[in-house]
py3Dmol code that shows the C-alpha trace and the ligand (Angstrom):
import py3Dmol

protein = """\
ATOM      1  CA  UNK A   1      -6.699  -3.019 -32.613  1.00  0.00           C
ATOM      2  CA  UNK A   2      -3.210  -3.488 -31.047  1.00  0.00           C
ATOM      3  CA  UNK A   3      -3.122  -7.075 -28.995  1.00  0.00           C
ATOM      4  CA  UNK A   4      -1.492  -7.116 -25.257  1.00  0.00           C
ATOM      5  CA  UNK A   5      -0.131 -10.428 -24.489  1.00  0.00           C
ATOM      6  CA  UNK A   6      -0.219 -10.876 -20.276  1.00  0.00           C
ATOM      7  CA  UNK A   7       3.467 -10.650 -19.926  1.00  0.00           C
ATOM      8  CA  UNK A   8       4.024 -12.513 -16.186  1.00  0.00           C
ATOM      9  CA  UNK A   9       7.081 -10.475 -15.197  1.00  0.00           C
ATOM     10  CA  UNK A  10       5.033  -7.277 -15.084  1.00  0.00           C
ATOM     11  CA  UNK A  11       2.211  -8.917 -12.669  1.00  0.00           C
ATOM     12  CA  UNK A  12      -0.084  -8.888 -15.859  1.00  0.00           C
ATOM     13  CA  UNK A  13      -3.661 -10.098 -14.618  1.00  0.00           C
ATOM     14  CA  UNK A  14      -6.815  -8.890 -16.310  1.00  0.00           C
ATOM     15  CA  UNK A  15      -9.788  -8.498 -15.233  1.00  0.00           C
ATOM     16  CA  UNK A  16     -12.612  -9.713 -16.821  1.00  0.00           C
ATOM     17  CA  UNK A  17     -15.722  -8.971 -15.025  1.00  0.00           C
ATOM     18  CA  UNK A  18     -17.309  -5.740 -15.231  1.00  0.00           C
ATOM     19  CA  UNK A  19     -19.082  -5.526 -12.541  1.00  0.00           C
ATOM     20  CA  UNK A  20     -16.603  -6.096  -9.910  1.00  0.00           C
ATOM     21  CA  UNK A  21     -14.259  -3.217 -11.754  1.00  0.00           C
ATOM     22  CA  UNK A  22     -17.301  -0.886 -11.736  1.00  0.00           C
ATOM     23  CA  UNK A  23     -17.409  -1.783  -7.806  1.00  0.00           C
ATOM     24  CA  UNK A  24     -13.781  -1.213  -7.294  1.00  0.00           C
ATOM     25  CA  UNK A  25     -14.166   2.511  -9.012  1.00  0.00           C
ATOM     26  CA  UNK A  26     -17.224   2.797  -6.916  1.00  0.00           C
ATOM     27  CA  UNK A  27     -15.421   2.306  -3.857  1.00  0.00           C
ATOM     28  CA  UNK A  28     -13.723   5.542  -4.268  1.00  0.00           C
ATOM     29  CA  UNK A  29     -15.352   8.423  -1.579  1.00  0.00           C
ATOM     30  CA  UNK A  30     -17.371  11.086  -3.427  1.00  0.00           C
ATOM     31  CA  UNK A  31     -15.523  13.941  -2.697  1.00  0.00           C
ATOM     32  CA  UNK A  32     -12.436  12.541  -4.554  1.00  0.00           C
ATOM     33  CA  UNK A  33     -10.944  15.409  -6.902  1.00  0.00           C
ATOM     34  CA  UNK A  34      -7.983  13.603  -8.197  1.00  0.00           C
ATOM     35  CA  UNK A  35      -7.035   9.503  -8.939  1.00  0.00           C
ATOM     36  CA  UNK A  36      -4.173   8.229 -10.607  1.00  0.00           C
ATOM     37  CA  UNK A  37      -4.703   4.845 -11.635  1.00  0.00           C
ATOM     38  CA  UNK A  38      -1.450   2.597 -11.714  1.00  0.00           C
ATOM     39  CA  UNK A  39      -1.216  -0.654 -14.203  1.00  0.00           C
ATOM     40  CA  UNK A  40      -4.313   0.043 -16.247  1.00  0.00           C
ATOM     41  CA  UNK A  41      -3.428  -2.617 -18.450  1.00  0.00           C
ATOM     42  CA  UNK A  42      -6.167  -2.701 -21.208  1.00  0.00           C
ATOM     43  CA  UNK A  43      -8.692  -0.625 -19.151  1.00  0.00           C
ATOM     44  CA  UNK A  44     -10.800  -2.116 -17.376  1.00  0.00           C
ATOM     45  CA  UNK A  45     -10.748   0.247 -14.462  1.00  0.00           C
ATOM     46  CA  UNK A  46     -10.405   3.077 -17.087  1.00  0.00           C
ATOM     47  CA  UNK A  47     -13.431   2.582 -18.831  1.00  0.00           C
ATOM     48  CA  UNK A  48     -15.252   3.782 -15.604  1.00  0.00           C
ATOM     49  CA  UNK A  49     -12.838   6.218 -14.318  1.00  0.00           C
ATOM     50  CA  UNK A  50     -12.142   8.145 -17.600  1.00  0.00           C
ATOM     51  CA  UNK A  51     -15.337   9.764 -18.243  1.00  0.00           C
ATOM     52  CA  UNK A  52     -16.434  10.696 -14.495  1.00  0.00           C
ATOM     53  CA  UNK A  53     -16.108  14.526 -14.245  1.00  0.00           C
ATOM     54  CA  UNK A  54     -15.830  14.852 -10.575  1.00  0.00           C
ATOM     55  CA  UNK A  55     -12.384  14.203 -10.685  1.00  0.00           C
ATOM     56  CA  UNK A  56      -9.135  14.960 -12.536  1.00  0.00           C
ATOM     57  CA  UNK A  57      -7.462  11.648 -13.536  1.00  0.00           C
ATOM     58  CA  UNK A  58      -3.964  10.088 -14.909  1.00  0.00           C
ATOM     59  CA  UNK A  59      -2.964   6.507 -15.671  1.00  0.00           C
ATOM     60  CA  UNK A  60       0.401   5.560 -15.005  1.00  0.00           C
ATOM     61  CA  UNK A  61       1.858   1.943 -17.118  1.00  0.00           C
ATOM     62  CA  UNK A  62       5.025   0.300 -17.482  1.00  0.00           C
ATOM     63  CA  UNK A  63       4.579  -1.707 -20.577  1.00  0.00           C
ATOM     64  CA  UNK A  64       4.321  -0.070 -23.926  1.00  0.00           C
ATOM     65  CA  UNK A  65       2.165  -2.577 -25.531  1.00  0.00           C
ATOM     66  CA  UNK A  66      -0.576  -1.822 -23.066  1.00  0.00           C
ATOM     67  CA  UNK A  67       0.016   1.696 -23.222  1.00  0.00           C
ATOM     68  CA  UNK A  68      -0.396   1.811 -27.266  1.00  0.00           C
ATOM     69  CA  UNK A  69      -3.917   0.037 -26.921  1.00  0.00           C
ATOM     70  CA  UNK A  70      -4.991   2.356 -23.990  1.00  0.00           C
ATOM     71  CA  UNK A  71      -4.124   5.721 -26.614  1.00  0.00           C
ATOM     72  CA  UNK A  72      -6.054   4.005 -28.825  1.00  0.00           C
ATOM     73  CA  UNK A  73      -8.685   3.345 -27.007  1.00  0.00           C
ATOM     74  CA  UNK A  74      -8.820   6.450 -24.869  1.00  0.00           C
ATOM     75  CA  UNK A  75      -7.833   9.157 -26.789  1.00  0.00           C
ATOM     76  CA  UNK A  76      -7.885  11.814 -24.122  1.00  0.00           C
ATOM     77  CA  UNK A  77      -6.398   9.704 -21.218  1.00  0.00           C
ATOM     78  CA  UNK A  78      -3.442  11.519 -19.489  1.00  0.00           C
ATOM     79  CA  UNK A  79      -1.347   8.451 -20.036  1.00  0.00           C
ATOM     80  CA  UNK A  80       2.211   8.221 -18.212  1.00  0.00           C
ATOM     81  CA  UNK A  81       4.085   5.569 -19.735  1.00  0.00           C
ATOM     82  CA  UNK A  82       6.249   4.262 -17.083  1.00  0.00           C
ATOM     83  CA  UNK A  83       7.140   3.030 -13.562  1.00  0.00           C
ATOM     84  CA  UNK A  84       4.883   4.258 -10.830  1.00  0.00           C
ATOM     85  CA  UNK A  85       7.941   3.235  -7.980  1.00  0.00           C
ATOM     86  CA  UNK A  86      10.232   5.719 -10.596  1.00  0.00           C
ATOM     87  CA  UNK A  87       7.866   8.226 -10.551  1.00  0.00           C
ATOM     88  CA  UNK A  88       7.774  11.974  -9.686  1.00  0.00           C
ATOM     89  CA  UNK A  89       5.013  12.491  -8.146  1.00  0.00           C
ATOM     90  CA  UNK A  90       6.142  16.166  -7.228  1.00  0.00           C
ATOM     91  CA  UNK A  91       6.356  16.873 -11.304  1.00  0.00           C
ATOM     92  CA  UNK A  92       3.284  15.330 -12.060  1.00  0.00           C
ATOM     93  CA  UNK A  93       0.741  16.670  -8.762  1.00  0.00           C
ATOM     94  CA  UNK A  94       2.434  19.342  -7.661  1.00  0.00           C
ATOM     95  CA  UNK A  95       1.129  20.191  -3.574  1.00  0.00           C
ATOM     96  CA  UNK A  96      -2.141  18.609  -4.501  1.00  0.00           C
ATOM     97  CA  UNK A  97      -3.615  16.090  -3.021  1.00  0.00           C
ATOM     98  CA  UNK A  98      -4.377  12.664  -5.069  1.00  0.00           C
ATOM     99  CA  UNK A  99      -6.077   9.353  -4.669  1.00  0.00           C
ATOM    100  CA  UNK A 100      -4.647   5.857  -6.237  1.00  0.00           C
ATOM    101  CA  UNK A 101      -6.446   3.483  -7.453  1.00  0.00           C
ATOM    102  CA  UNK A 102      -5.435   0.050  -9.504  1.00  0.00           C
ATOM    103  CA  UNK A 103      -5.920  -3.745  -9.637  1.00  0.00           C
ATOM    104  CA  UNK A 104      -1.733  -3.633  -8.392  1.00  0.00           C
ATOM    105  CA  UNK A 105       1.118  -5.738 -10.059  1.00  0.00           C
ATOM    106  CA  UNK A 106       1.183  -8.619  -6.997  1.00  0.00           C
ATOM    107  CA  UNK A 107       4.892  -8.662  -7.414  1.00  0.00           C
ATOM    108  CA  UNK A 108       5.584  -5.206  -6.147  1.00  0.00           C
ATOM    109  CA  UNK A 109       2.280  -4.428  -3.938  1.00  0.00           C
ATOM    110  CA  UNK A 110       4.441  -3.463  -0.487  1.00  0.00           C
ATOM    111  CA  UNK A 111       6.963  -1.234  -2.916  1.00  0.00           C
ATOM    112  CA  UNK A 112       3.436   0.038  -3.743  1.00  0.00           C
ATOM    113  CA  UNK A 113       2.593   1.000  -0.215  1.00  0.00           C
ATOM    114  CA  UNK A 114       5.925   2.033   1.121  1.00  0.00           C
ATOM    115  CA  UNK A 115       6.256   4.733  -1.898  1.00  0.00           C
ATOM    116  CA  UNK A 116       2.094   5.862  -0.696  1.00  0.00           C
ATOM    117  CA  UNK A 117       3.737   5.769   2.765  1.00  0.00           C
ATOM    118  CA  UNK A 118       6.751   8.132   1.691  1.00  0.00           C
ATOM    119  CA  UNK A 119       3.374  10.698  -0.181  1.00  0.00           C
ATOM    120  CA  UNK A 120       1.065   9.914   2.541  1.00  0.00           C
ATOM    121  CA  UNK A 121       0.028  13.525   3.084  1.00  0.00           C
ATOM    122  CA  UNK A 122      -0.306  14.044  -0.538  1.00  0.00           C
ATOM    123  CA  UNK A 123      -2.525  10.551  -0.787  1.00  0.00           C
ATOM    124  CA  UNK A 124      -5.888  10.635   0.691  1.00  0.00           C
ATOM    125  CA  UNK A 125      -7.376   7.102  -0.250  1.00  0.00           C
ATOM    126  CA  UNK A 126      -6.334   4.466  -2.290  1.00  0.00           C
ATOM    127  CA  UNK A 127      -8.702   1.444  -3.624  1.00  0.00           C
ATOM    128  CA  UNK A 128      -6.142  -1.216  -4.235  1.00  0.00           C
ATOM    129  CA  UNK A 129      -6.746  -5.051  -5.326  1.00  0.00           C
ATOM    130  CA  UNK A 130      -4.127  -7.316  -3.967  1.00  0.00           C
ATOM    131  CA  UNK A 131      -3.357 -10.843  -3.375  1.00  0.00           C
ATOM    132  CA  UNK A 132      -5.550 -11.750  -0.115  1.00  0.00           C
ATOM    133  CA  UNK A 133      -3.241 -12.897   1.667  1.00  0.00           C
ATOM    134  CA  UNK A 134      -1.362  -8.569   1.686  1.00  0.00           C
ATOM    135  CA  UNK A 135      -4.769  -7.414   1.804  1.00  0.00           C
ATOM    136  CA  UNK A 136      -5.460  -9.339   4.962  1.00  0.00           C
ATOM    137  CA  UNK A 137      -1.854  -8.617   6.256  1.00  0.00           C
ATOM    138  CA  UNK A 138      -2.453  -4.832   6.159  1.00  0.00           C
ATOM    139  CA  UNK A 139      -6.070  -4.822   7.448  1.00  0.00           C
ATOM    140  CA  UNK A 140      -4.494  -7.375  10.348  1.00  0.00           C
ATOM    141  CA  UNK A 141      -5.073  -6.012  13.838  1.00  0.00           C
ATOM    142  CA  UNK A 142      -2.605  -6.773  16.971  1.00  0.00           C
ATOM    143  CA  UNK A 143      -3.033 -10.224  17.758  1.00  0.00           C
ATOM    144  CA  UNK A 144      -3.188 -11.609  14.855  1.00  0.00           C
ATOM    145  CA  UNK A 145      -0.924 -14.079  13.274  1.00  0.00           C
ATOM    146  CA  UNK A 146      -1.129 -12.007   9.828  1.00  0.00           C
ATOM    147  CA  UNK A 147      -0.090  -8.235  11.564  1.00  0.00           C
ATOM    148  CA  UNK A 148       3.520  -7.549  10.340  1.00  0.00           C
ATOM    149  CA  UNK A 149       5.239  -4.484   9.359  1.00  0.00           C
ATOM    150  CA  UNK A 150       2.966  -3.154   6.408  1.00  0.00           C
ATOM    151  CA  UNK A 151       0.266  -3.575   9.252  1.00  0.00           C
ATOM    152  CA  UNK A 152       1.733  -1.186  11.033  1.00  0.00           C
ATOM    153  CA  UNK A 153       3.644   1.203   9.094  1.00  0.00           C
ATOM    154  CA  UNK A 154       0.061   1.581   6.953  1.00  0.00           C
ATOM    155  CA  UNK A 155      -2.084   1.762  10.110  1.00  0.00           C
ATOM    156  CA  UNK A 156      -0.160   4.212  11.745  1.00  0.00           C
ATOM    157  CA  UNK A 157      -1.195   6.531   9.070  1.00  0.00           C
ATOM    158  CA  UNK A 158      -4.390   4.751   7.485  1.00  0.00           C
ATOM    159  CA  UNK A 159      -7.742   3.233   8.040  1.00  0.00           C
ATOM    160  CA  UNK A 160      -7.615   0.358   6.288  1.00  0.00           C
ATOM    161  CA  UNK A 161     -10.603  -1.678   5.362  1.00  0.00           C
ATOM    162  CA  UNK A 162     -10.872  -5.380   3.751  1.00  0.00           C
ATOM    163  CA  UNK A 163     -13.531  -4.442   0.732  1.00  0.00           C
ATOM    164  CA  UNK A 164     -14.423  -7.650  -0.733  1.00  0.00           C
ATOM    165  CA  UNK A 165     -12.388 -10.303  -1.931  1.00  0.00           C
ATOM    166  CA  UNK A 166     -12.299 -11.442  -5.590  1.00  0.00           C
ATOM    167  CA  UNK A 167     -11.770 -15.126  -7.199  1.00  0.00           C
ATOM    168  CA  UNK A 168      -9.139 -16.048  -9.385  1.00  0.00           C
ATOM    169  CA  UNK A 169     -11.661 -17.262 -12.079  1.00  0.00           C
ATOM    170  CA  UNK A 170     -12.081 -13.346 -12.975  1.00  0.00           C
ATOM    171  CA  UNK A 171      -9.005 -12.662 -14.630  1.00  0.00           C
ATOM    172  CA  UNK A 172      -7.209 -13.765 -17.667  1.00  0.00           C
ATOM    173  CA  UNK A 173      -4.988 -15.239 -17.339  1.00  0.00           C
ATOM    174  CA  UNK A 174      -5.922 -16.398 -13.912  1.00  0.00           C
ATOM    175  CA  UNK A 175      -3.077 -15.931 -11.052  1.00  0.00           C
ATOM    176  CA  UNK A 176      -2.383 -18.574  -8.837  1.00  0.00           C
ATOM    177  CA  UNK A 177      -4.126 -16.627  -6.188  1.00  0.00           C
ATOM    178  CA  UNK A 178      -6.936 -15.449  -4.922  1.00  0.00           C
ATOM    179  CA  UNK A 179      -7.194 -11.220  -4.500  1.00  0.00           C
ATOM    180  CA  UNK A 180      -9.179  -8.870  -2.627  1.00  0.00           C
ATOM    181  CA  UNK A 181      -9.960  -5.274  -2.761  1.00  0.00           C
ATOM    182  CA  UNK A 182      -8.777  -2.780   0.069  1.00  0.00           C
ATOM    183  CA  UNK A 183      -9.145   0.402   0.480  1.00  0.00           C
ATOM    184  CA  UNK A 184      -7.026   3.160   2.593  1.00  0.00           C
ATOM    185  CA  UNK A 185      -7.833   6.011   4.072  1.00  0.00           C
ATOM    186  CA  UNK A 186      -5.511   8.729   5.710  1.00  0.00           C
ATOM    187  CA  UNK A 187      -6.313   9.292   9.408  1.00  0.00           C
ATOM    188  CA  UNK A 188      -5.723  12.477  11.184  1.00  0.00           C
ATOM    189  CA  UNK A 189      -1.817  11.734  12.689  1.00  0.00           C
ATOM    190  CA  UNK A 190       0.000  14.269  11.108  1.00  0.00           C
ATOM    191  CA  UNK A 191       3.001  13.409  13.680  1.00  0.00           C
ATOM    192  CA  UNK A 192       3.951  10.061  15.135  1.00  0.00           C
ATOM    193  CA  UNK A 193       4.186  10.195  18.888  1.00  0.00           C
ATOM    194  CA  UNK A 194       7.724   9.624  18.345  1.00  0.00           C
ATOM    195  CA  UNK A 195      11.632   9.678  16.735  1.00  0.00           C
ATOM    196  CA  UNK A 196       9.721   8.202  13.457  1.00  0.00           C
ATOM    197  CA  UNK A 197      13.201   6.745  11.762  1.00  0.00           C
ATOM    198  CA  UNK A 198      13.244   4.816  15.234  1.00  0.00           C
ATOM    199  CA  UNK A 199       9.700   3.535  14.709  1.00  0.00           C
ATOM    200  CA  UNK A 200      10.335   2.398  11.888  1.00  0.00           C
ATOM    201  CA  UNK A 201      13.307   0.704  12.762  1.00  0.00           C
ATOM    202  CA  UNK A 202      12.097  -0.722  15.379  1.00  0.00           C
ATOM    203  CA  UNK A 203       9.086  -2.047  13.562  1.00  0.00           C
ATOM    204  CA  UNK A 204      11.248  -3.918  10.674  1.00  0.00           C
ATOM    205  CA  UNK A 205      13.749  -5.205  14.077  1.00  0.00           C
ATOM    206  CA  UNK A 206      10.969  -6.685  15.846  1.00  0.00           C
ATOM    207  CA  UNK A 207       9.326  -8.418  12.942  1.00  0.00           C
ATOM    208  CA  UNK A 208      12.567  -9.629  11.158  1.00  0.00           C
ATOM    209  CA  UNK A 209      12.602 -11.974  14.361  1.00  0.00           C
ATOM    210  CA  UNK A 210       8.849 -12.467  15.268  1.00  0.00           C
ATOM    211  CA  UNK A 211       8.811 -15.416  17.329  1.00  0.00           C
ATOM    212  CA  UNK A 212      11.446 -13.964  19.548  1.00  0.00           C
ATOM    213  CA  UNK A 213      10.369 -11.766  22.947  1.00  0.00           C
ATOM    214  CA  UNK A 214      11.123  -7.720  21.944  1.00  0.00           C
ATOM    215  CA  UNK A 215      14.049  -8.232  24.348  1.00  0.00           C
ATOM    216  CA  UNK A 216      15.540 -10.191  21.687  1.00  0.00           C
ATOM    217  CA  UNK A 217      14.859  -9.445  19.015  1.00  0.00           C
ATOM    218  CA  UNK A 218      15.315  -5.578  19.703  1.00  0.00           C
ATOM    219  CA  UNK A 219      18.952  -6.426  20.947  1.00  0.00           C
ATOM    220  CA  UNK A 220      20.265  -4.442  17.867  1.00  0.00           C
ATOM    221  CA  UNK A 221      18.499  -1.278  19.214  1.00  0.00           C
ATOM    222  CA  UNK A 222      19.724  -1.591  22.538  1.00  0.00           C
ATOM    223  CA  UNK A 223      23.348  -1.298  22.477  1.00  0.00           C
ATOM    224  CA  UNK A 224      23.649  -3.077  25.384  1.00  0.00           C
ATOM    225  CA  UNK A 225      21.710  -1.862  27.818  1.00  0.00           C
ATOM    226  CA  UNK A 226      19.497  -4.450  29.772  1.00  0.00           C
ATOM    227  CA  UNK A 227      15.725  -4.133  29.944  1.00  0.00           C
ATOM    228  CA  UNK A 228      13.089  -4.888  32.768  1.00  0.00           C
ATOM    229  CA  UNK A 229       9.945  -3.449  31.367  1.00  0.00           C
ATOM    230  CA  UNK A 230       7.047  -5.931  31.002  1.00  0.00           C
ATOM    231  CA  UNK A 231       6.936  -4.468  27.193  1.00  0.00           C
ATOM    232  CA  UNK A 232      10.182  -6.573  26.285  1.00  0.00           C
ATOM    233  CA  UNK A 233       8.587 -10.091  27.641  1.00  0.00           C
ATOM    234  CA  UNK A 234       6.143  -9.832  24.503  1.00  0.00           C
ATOM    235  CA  UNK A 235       6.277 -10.572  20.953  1.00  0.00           C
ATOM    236  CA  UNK A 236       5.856  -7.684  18.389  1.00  0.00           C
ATOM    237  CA  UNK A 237       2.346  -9.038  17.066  1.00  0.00           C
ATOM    238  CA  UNK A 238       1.363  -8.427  20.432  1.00  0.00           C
ATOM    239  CA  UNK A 239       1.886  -4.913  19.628  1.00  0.00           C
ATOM    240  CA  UNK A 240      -0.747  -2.238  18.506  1.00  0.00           C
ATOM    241  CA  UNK A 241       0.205   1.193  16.439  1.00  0.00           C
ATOM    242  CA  UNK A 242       0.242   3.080  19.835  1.00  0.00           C
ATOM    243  CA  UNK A 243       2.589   0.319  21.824  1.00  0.00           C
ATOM    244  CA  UNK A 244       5.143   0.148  19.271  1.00  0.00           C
ATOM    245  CA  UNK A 245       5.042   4.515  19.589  1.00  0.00           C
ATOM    246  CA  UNK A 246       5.549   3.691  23.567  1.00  0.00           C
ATOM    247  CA  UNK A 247       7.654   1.077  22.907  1.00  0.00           C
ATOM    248  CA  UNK A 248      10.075   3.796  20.448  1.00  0.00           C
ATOM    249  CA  UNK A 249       9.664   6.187  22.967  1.00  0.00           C
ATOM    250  CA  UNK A 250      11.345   3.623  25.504  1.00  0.00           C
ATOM    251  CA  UNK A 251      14.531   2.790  23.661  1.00  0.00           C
ATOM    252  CA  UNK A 252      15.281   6.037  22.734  1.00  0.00           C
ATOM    253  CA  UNK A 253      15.113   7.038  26.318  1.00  0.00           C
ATOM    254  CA  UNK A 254      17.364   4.352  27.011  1.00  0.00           C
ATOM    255  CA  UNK A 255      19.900   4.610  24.372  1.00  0.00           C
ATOM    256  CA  UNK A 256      20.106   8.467  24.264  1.00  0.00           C
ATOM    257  CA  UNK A 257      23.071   9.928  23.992  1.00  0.00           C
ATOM    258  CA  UNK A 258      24.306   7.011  21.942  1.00  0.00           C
ATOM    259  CA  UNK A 259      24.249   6.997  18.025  1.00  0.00           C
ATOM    260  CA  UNK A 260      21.064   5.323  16.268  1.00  0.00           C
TER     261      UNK A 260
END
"""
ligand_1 = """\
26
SAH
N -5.829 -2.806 -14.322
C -5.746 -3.915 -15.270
C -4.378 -4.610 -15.261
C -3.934 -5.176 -13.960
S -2.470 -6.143 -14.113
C -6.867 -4.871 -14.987
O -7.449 -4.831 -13.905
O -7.160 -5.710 -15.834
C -1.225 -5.026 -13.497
C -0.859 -3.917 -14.464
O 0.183 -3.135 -13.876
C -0.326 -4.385 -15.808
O -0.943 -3.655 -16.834
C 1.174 -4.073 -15.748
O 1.760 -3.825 -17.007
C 1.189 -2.859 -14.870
N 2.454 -2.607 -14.157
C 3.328 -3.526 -13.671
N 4.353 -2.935 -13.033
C 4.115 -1.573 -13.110
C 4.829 -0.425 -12.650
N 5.984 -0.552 -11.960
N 4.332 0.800 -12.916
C 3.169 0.935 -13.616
N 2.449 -0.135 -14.070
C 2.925 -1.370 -13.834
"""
view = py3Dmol.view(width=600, height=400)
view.addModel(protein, "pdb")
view.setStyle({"model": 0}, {"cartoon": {"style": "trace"}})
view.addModel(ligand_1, "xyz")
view.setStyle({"model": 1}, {"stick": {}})
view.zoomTo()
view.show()
C-alpha cells in the first residue's frame, strides 16, 4: 500500500476517529443527490460517502500521493486530481445542483467559501470542518466580537449552524488548533435587496477598519459627501445581513450619479 506523508503546506490533517467522520457524513440532509468531497486525503470521509447510493459523488485532491492511495483503495471513486479553488465546476456539474463536503485545508478555508459563494445557487449545503475559531466567525451573529465579513457575505445567502466542535487529539498529525464542524445551508434570497458589488464592497470597507464608526471607515465609498444618518455613528459588527442591505442602499443613493 502506497504511504502519504502529512505534507504541512497542503493543510494535511487526518483524521483518526471514526466515529466523528461517520457523524460529519451523517450531517449531510437526506435528500442530498450529489456531494463532492474536497481534500479526501486517505479517506476517511470516503469510506462512508463512497458506497451510499442516494447520492452521486466525486472527490476532488491536490496532492498526488494521496490521490494514488485513494485509486487504490477505492477503485470506483470519481477521483479529480487537483485544486478545488482551480476548478471547473461548470465542466464537472453541469446546471446541477451539488453539496460539498470535507474536513477543509485550514490554510485556504475563506478561498473555500468565497469560491461556494461565487456557485451558491449551484451549492445547496456544505458540511465543512474548520479551525473553530472560522467556524465560529461564520456562525457569528451581529454583535458579536467574532462577526466579520465571511459572517456576512455567507449569511446573506446561508444558514449556518455550529455542528460540534472536534479536539486536536483526533488527527495525525495533530494541528495546533482546535476544529469544529459547520454546516451551510442555502436560504431562499435569490436577490440581495441591493447593488450586490456595492454590498460587498461595502462589507470588506467597513470591516478592513472595524473599530472605526461606518462614517469612517466608509469614507472611501462616499466620495465626499457628508453623512447624518444615525447608521454612520455605529460600527459594522453592529450590523446585521439586512442593515448592511439598508446601509448599501444608502450610499448608493447618495453617491449616484458618481462612478463606484
Ligand atoms: N479528509 C481527510 C484529509 C483532510 S486534510 C481527513 O479528514 O483525514 C486536507 C486535505 O485537503 C489534504 O488531503 C490535502 O492534500 C487536501 N488539499 C489541500 N489543498 C487542496 C486543494 N486546493 N484542493 C483539493 N484538495 C486540497
Amino acid at each position: 500500500m502506497i504511504q502519504v506523508r502529512a505534507k504541512k503546506h497542503l493543510g494535511q490533517h487526518f483524521l483518526t476517529d471514526l466515529q466523528i467522520a461517520l457523524n460529519i457524513v451523517e450531517s449531510l440532509p437526506s435528500d442530498t443527490t450529489s456531494v463532492l468531497e474536497i481534500g479526501p486525503g486517505t479517506g476517511v470521509l470516503t469510506q462512508f460517502l463512497i458506497n451510499k447510493s442516494q447520492f452521486r459523488f466525486s472527490a476532488v485532491e491536490i496532492d498526488s500521493e494521496a490521490g494514488a492511495y485513494l485509486k487504490e483503495k477505492f477503485p470506483s471513486l470519481h477521483l479529480i486530481e487537483g485544486d478545488f479553488l482551480k476548478m471547473n465546476l461548470k465542466k464537472e456539474f453541469g446546471e446541477q445542483p451539488f453539496s460539498i463536503i470535507g474536513n477543509f485545508p485550514y490554510n485556504i478555508s475563506s478561498q473555500i467559501f468565497f469560491k461556494i459563494l461565487d456557485n451558491r445557487d449551484q451549492i445547496p449545503c456544505v458540511v465543512g470542518m474548520v479551525q473553530k475559531e472560522v467556524a465560529e466567525r461564520i456562525a457569528a451573529r451581529h454583535g458579536n466580537k467574532t462577526y466579520g465579513i465571511t459572517s456576512v457575505l455567507l449569511q446573506a445567502f446561508y444558514t449556518i449552524e455550529y455542528l460540534f466542535t472536534v479536539s486536536e487529539h483526533v488527527f495525525d498529525p495533530p494541528p495546533k488548533v482546535k476544529s469544529a464542524v459547520t454546516r451551510l445551508t442555502r436560504n431562499s434570497v435569490k436577490k440581495l435587496d441591493c447593488n450586490e458589488t456595492l454590498f460587498v464592497r461595502t462589507v470588506k470597507t467597513a470591516f478592513n477598519q472595524r473599530r472605526k464608526t461606518l462614517r469612517n471607515s466608509l469614507k472611501p465609498l462616499l466620495n465626499g459627501q457628508s453623512v447624518t444618518e444615525p447608521i454612520f455613528d455605529l460600527r459594522p459588527e453592529q450590523l446585521s445581513v439586512n442593515d448592511f442591505i439598508s446601509l448599501t442602499n444608502l450610499l448608493e443613493e447618495k453617491t449616484e450619479n458618481k462612478t463606484i
